[in-house]
C-alpha positions in Angstrom: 0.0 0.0 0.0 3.1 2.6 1.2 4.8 2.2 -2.5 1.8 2.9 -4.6 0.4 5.6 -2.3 4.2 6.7 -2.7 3.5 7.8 -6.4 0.9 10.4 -5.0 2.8 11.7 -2.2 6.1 12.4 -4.2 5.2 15.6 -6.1 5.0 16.8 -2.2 8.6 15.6 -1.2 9.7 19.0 0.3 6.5 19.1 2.6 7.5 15.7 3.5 11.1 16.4 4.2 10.1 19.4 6.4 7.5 16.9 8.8 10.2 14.1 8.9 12.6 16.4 10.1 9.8 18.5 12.6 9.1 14.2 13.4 12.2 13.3 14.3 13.9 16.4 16.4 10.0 16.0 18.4 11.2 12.8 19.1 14.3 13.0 20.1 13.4 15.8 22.3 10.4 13.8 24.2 13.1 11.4 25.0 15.6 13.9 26.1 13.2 14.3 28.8 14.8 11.0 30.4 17.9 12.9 31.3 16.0 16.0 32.7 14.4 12.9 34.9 17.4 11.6 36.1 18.8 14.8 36.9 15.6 16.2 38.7 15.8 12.7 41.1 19.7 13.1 41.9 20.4 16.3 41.9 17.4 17.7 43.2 15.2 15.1 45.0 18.1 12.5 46.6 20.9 15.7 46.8 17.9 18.2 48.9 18.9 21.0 46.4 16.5 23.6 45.5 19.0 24.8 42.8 19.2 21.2 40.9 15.4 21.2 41.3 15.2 24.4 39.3 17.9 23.6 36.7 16.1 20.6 36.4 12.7 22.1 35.9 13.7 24.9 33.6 15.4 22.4 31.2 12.3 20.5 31.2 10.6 23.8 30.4 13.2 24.5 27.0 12.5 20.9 26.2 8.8 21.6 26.4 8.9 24.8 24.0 10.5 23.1 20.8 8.9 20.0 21.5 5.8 22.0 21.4 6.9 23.9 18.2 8.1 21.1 16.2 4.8 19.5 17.0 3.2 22.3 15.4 5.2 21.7 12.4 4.9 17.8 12.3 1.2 17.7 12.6 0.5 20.7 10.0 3.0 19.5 7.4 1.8 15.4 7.6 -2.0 16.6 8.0 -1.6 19.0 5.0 0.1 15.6 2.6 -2.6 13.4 3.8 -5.5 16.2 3.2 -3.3 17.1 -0.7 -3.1 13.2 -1.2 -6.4 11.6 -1.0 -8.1 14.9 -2.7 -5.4 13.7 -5.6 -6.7 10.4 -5.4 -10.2 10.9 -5.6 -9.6 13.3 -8.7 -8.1 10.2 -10.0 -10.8 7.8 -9.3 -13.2 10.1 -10.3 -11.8 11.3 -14.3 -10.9 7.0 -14.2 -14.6 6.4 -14.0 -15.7 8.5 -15.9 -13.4 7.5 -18.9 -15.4 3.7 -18.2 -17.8 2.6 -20.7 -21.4 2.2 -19.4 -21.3 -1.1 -19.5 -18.8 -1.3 -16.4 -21.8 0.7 -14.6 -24.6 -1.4 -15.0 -22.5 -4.5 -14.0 -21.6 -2.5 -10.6 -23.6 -1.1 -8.1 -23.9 2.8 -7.9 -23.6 3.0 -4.1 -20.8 0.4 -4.1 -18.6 2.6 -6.4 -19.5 5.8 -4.2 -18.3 4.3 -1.3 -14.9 3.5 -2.8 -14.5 7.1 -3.6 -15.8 8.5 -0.6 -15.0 6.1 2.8 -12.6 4.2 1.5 -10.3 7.2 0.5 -11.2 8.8 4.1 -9.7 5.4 5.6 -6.4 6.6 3.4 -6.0 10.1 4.6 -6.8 8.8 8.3 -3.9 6.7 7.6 -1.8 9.3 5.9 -2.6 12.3 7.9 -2.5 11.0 11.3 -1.7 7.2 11.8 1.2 6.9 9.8 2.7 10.5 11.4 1.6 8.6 14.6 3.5 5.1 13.7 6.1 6.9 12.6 6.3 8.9 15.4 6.1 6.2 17.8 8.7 4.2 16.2 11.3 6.5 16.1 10.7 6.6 20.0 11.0 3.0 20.0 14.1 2.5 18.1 15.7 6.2 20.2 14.4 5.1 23.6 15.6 0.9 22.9 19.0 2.7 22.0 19.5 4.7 25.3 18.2 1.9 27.5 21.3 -0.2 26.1 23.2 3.1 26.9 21.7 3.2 30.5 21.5 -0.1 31.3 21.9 -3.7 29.1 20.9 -5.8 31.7 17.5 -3.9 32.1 16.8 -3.7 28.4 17.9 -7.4 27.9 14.7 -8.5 30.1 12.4 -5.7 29.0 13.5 -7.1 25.0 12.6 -11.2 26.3 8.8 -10.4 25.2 9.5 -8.3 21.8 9.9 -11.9 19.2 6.8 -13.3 21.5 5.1 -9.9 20.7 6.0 -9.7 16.6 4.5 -13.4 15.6 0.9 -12.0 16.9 1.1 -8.7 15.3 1.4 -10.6 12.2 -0.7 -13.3 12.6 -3.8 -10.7 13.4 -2.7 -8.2 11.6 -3.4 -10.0 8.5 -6.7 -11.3 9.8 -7.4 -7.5 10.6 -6.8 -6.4 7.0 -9.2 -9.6 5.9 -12.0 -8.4 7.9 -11.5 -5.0 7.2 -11.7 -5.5 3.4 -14.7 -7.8 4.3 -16.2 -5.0 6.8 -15.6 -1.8 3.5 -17.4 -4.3 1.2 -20.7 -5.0 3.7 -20.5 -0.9 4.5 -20.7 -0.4 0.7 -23.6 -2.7 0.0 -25.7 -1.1 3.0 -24.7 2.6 1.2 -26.0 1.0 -2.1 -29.5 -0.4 -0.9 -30.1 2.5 1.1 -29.0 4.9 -2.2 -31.3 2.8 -3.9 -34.6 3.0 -1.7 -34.4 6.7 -0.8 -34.1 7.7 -4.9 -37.6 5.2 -5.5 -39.2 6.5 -2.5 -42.6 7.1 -4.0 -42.6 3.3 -5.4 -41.7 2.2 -1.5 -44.3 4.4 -0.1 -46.6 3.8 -2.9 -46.9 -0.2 -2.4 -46.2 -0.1 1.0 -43.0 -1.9 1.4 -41.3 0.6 3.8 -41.9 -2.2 6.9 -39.6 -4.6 4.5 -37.0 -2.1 3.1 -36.8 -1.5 6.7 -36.1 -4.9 7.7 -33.5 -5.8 4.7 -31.8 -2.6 5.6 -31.3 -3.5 9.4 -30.3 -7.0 8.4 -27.3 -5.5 5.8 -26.8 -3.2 8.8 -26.4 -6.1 10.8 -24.5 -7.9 8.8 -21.8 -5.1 8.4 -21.7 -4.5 12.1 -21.6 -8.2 12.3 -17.6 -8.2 10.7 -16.4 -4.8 12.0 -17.0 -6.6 15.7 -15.2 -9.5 14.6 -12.4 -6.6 13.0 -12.9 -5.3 16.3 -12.1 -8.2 18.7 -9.2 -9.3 17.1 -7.5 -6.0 17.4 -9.3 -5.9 20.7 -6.9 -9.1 21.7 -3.9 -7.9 19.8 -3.6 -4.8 21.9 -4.4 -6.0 25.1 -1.5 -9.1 24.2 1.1 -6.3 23.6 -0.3 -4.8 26.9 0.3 -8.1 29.0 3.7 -8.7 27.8 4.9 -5.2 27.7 3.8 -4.5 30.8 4.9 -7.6 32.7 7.9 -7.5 31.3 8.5 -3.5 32.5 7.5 -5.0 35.8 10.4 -7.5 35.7 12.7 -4.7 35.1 11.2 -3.0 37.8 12.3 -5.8 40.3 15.3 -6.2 39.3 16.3 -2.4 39.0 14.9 -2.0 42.4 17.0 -4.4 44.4 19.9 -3.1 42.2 19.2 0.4 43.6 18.8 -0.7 47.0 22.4 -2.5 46.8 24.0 0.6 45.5 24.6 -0.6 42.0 22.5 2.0 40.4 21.0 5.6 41.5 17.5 6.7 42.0 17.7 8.8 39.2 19.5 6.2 36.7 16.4 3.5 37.2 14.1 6.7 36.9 15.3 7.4 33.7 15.4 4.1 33.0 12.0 3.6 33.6 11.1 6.4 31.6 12.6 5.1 28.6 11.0 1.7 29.2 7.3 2.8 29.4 8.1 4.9 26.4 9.2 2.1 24.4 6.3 0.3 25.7 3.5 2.7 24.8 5.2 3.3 21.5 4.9 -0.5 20.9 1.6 -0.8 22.0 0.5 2.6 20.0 2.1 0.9 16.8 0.3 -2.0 17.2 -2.6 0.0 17.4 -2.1 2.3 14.6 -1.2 -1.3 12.7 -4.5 -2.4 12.8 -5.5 1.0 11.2 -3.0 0.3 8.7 -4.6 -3.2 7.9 -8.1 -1.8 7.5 -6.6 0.6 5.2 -4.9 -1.8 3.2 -8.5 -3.3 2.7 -9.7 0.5 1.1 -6.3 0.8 -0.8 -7.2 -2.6 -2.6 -10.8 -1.7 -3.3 -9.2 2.1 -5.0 -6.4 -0.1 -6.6 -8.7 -2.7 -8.0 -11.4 0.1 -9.3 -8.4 2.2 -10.7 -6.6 -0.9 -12.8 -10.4 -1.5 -14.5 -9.3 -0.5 -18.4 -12.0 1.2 -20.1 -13.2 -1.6 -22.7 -13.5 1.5 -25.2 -11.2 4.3 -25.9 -9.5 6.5 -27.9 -7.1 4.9 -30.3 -3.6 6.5 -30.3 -3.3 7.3 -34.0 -7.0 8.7 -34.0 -8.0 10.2 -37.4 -9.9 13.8 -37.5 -13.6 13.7 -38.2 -14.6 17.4 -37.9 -12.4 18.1 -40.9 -13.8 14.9 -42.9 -17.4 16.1 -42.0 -16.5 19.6 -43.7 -15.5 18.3 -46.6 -18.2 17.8 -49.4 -18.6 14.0 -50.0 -20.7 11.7 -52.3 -21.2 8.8 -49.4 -23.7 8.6 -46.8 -23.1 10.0 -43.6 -23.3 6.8 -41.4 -23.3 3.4 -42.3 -23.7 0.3 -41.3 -21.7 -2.4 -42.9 -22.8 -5.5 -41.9 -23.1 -4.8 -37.8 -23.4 -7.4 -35.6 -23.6 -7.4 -31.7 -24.0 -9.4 -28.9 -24.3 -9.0 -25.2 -22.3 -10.6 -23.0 -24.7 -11.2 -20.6 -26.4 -13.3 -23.6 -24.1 -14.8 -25.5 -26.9 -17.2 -27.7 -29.0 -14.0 -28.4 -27.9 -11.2 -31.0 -28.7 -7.9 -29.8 -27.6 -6.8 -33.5 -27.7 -8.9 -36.7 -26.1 -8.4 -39.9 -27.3 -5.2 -40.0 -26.4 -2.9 -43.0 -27.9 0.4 -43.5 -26.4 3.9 -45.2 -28.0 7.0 -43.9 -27.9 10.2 -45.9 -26.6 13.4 -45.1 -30.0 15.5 -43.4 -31.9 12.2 -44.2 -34.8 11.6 -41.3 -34.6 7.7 -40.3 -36.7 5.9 -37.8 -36.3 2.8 -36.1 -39.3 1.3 -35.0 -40.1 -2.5 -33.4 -40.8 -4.5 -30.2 -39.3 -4.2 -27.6 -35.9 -5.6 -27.2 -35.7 -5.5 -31.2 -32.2 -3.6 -31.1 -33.0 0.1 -31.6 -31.8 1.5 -28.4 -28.6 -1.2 -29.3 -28.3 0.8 -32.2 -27.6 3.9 -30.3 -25.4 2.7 -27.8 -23.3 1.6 -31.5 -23.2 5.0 -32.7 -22.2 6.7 -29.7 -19.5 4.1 -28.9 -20.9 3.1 -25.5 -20.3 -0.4 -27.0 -18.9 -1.6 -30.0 -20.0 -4.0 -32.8 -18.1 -7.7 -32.7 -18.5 -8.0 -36.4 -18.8 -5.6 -39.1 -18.1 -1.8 -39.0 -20.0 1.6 -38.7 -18.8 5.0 -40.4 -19.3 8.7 -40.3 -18.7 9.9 -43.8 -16.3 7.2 -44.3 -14.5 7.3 -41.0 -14.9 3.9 -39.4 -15.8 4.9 -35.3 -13.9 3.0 -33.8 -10.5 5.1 -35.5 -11.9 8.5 -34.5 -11.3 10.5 -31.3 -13.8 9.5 -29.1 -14.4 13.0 -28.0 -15.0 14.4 -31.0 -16.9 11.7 -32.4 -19.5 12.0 -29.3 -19.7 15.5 -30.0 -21.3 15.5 -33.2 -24.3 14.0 -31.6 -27.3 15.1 -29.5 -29.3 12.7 -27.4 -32.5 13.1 -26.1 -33.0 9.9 -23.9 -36.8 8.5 -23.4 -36.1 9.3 -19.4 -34.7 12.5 -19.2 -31.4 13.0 -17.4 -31.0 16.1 -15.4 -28.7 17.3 -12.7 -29.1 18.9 -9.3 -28.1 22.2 -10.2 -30.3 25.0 -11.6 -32.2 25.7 -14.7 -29.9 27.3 -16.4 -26.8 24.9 -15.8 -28.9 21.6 -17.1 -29.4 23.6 -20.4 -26.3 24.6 -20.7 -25.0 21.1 -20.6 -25.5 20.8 -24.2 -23.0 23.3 -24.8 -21.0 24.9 -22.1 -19.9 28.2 -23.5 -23.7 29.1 -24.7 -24.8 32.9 -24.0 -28.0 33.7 -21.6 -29.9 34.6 -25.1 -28.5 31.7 -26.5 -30.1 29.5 -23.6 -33.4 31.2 -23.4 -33.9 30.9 -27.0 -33.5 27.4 -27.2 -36.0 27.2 -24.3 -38.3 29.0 -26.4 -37.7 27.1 -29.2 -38.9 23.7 -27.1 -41.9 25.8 -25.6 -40.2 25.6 -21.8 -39.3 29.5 -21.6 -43.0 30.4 -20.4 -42.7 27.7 -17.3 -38.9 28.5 -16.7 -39.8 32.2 -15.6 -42.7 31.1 -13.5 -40.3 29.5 -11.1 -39.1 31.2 -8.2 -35.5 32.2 -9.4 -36.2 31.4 -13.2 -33.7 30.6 -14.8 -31.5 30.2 -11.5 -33.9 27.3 -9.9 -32.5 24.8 -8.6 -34.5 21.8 -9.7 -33.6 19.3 -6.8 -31.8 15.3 -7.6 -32.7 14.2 -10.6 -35.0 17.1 -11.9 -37.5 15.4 -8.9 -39.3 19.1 -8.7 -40.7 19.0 -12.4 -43.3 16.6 -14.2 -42.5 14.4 -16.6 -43.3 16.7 -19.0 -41.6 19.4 -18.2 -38.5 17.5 -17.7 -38.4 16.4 -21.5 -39.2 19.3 -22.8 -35.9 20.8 -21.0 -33.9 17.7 -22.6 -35.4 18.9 -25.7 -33.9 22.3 -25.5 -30.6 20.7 -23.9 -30.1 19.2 -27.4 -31.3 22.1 -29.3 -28.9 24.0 -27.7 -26.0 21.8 -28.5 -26.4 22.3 -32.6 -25.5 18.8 -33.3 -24.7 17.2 -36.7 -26.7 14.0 -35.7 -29.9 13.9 -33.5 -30.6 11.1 -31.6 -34.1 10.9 -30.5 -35.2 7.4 -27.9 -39.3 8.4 -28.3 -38.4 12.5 -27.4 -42.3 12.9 -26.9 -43.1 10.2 -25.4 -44.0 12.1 -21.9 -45.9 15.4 -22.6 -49.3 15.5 -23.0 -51.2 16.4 -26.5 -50.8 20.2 -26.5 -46.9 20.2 -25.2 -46.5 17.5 -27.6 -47.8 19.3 -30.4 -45.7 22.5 -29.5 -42.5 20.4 -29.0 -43.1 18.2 -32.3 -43.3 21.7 -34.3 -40.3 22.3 -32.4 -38.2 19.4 -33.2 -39.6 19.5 -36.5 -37.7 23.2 -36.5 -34.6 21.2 -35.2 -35.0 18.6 -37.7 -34.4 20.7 -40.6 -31.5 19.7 -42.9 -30.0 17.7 -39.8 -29.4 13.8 -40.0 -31.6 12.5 -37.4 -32.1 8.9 -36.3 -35.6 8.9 -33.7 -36.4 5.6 -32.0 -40.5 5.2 -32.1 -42.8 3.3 -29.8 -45.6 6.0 -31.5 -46.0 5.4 -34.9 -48.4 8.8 -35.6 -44.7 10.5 -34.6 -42.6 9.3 -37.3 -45.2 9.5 -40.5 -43.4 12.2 -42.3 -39.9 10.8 -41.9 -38.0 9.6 -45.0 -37.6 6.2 -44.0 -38.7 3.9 -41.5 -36.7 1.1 -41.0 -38.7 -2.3 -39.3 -36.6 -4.2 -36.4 -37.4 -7.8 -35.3 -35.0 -9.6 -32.9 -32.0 -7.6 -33.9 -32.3 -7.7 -37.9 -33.5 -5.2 -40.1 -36.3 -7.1 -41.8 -37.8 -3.8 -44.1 -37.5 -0.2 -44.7 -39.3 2.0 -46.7 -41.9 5.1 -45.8 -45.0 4.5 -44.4 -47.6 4.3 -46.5 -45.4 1.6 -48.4 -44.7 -0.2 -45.0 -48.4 -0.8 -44.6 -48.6 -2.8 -47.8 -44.8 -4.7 -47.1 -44.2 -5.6 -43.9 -46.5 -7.6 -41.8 -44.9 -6.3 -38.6 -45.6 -2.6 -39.4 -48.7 -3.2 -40.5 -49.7 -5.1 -36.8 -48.2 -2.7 -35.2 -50.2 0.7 -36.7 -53.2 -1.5 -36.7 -53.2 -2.3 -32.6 -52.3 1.8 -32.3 -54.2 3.3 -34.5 -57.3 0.7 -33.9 -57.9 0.8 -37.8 -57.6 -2.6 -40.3 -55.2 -1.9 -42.2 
C-alpha cells in the first residue's frame, strides 16, 4: 500500500522532508526528557537541592517549548500531505470512472462505487494524515528510547527485549486477519450505502406499495450484517492490543524488580532507574500505539485494494492512439452517406446465444430523417449505444462519412451528436446549468432561445428564481413533461450534426406534444436524425422507417409503403391506430 500511495505523495517531497525532520527532532526531544528525569531525582530530589530542582525544571521547560513547536510543524506538514493526497486520489478515481464505458456501470452497483470514492479514500487520509505520522512517530521513540536503554543499562533492556519476538508473531498473525476483515467490513458498508441509495431515490414506489416495513427490515439485516464483521475486525484487534499490553507491561515490571534491588544495593541511582524507567514505558506505549495504529493500517490496506482494483479496471473502449480527425472529414463535401452500417453485428455478454444486433447494413444520408421502430428488445436502443461508442460491434463496422468509429477520437466523435433519452437526465443544479450542458460556452440569449424554441421558456420564468432554480436530484421538482421538454432544449442547444431521439415525446401531454413536435420539426431541418419510435403517428413524415425484429432489419421504406410490405408494421399501426389496415 506505502509504495503505490508513494506515487501520490512524491510531487509533495519537500512538505515531507520538512514533517520528517519536525518528526524526528520531536522525538528525540520527548526522550531527552529521560535525562531531565534523572537529573531532577539526583540532583534535586536525593541531593535536597532547590538549585538542581530548578535547573532541572527549567530544562524540562526548554525541552517543552520546541517539543511544542516542532509538533506544530509535524502535525500541520503530515496533515496537510494526507488532506493534498487523497483529494489527488479521488480526482483520480473520479476522471478514471468516468473515462469507463457504461457497460462497467450497469454490472456495478452505484452506491458500491461511491463508497470507494468517498469512505474508502477517508480510511487513506486517516492513515496518511494521522496514523502513519503517529507510527512513525512512535517508532522512532522505540528505536531512540531501545538505543538509550542499552546506553543506560543492558541488563535492564535485555529482560524488558525477552517479550519483543513473543510480541512480533501475533502482530502478524492478526494483523493479517485484521486487513481480511477489514476489506470484508468496506465491502458489507458499501452494500448497505448501495440499498439504502437505492430505496431513498424510488421512495414514492416504496411508499406507494407499501413496502417501507420490509426495506426497513432488509436494511437492518445488511446493517447487521456489516456490524456483524467490524466486531469481529474489532475483537481481534481488541486481543492484539491487550496481548502487547500483557507482555509489555509484565515484562517492564520485571525490570522494575530487578532495578529496584539493584538500587537498594547501591549498584545503580535513583535517578538512573528513573530514567530508565522512563525510557522503558516509552518504548512500551510506543509498541503498543504501533500495534494499534497497525490495525488502522490493515483496515486501510483493505480500502487501498478496493481504489487499486477500481483504478486498474481499463476502459473496454477508448481513444485509439493514432486517431483520425472527423470534424475536418465532415467539412468536406462528399458523395457517401453520412453513417453506415456495414454488416453490424452485436452481442451482449450477458447473452451470449442471443444477438442484440444482426447483420445489420444500412447507409443513412446526409440531413436524411430515419426511424427505427419494433418490439421491444428489437435492437434500436442497441443501435444507439453503437453509434455513440458506448459499445462496439463484434463484427462488421460503422462509419461517419467514411471514417470507421472506432478510428476517430472519441471526444469528438460523441460531440457531433445530441441525445434526447426517453427518461430525461437532469442534474441537481439550476435551470440554467442543465441547459447549458448541451454546450458549455452558450450565451444567456443563447439559452433562453432554445428554451423558447422547445416551448419551456413560459414555465422556466414562473419559477421562483427562473432561470437560477434549482431543480432538486434528478429534476425530482418537475413533471415528466416538463422535464423532457428541458432535454429537448438541452439538445437544441448543442447544434448537433446527428440527432438522436429514444421516443423524445413520449411524456408530454397532446398540447406540449404538439408544440415540441413543431419544435423538433424546427430542429430537424436539414440535420441527419435517427428517432427511436414506440408512437408510430410521430414518425409518418420521416423519409424512411426502418422495421426491427429480434435484432435484424427485416424492411425499410416510408409508411404508407410499409403498410402494404411488412406484416410487422402493418400489426403494429393497426393495434395503435385501432384501424384494419
Amino acid at each position: 500500500m506505502l509504495s503505490w500511495l508513494w506515487q501520490f505523495v512524491k510531487p509533495y517531497r519537500l512538505r515531507l522532508s520538512i514533517a520528517l525532520l519536525a518528526l524526528i527532532i520531536t522525538a528525540a526531544l520527548t526522550l531527552s526528557m529521560g535525562q531531565g528525569i534523572r537529573l531532577m531525582v539526583d540532583q534535586g530530589f536525593s541531593a535536597q537541592s532547590r538549585e538542581g530542582l530548578a535547573c532541572a525544571l527549567s530544562l524540562f521547560g526548554v525541552i517543552i517549548f520546541f517539543t511544542s513547536i516542532g509538533a506544530y510543524f509535524r502535525f500541520y506538514m503530515v496533515s496537510w500531505i494526507g488532506e493534498r493526497v487523497v483529494a489527488d486520489i479521488r480526482i483520480k478515481l473520479y476522471e478514471h470512472l468516468v473515462g469507463l464505458t457504461p457497460s462497467f456501470f450497469e454490472d456495478n452497483l452505484a452506491g458500491e462505487i461511491q463508497s470507494r470514492v468517498t469512505t474508502d479514500t477517508t480510511l487513506l487520509q486517516t492513515v496518511i494524515g494521522s496514523s502513519f505520522s503517529f507510527a512513525l512517530r512512535n517508532s522512532l521513540t522505540f528505536i531512540g528510547g531501545l538505543s538509550l536503554m542499552f546506553i543506560s543499562n543492558i541488563k535492564l533492556t535485555l529482560i524488558v527485549l525477552i517479550v519483543v519476538p513473543v510480541i512480533i508473531f501475533p502482530l502478524i498473525y492478526f494483523g493479517r486477519k485484521v486487513k481480511k476483515l477489514s476489506r470484508d467490513s468496506q465491502d458489507k458498508i458499501a452494500t448497505v450505502g448501495a440499498w439504502a441509495g437505492e430505496s431513498l431515490q424510488h421512495i414514492k414506489v416504496v411508499q406507494a406499495f407499501t413496502r417501507e416495513d420490509t426495506v426497513n427490515q432488509q436494511f437492518a439485516q445488511a446493517a447487521e450484517g456489516a456490524f456483524e464483521v467490524a466486531l469481529k475486525r474489532i475483537q481481534q484487534r481488541a486481543i492484539l492490543i491487550a496481548l502487547v499490553m500483557l507482555l509489555v507491561m509484565g515484562s517492564v515490571a520485571g525490570m522494575l524488580y530487578v532495578g529496584g534491588s539493584d538500587v537498594l544495593a547501591g549498584k545503580l541511582s535513583a535517578g538512573e532507574l528513573s530514567a530508565f524507567v522512563f525510557y522503558a514505558i516509552m518504548v512500551a506505549g510506543s509498541l503498543a500505539a504501533v500495534t494499534e495504529v497497525y490495525g488502522e493500517v490493515q483496515r486501510a490496506a483493505g480500502a487501498a485494494e478496493r481504489i487499486r482494483e477500481l483504478l486498474s479496471t481499463q476502459p473496454e473502449i477508448s481513444t485509439p492512439k493514432d486517431s483520425l480527425p472527423l470534424k475536418e472529414r465532415l467539412n468536406e463535401p462528399s458523395s457517401q452517406a453520412l453513417v453506415s452500417f456495414k454488416d453490424v453485428s452485436y452481442t451482449y455478454p450477458s447473452r451470449p446465444k442471443h444477438k442484440a444486433i444482426e447483420g445489420l447494413t444500412l447507409d443513412i444520408k446526409e440531413g436524411e430523417h430515419i426511424a427505427l421502430v419494433g418490439p421491444s428488445g428489437a435492437g434500436k436502443s442497441t443501435l444507439f449505444d453503437l453509434l455513440l461508442r458506448f459499445r462496439d460491434p463484434q463484427q462488421g463496422q460503422i462509419q461517419i462519412n467514411g471514417l470507421p468509429l472506432d478510428q476517430a477520437n472519441l471526444q469528438e466523435l460523441r460531440s457531433q451528436y445530441a441525445l434526447v433519452p426517453q427518461q430525461p437526465v437532469l442534474f441537481s443544479s439550476s435551470v440554467l446549468d442543465n441547459l447549458r450542458y448541451g454546450c458549455p460556452g452558450a450565451t444567456d440569449e443563447q439559452v433562453k432561445a432554445a428554451a423558447k424554441s422547445a416551448h419551456i421558456d413560459e414555465f422556466i420564468n414562473q419559477l421562483p428564481q427562473g432561470y437560477d432554480s434549482f431543480l432538486g436530484e434528478q429534476g425530482v421538482k418537475l413533471s415528466g413533461g416538463q422535464k423532457q421538454r428541458l432535454a429537448i432544449a438541452r439538445a437544441i442547444l448543442r447544434d448537433p450534426k446527428i440527432l438522436l431521439l429514444d421516443e423524445a415525446t413520449s411524456a408530454l401531454d397532446a398540447q406540449s406534444e404538439h408544440h415540441v413536435q413543431q419544435a423538433l420539426n424546427e430542429l430537424m431541418k436539414g440535420r441527419t436524425t435517427i428517432i427511436i419510435a414506440h408512437r408510430l403517428a410521430t414518425v409518418a413524415h420521416v423519409d424512411r422507417i426502418v422495421v426491427f425484429d429480434n435484432g435484424q432489419l427485416v424492411d425499410i421504406g416510408n409508411h404508407q409503403a410499409l403498410l402494404k410490405s411488412s406484416p410487422l408494421y402493418s400489426r403494429l399501426a393497426q393495434l395503435q391506430f385501432n384501424v384494419a389496415v
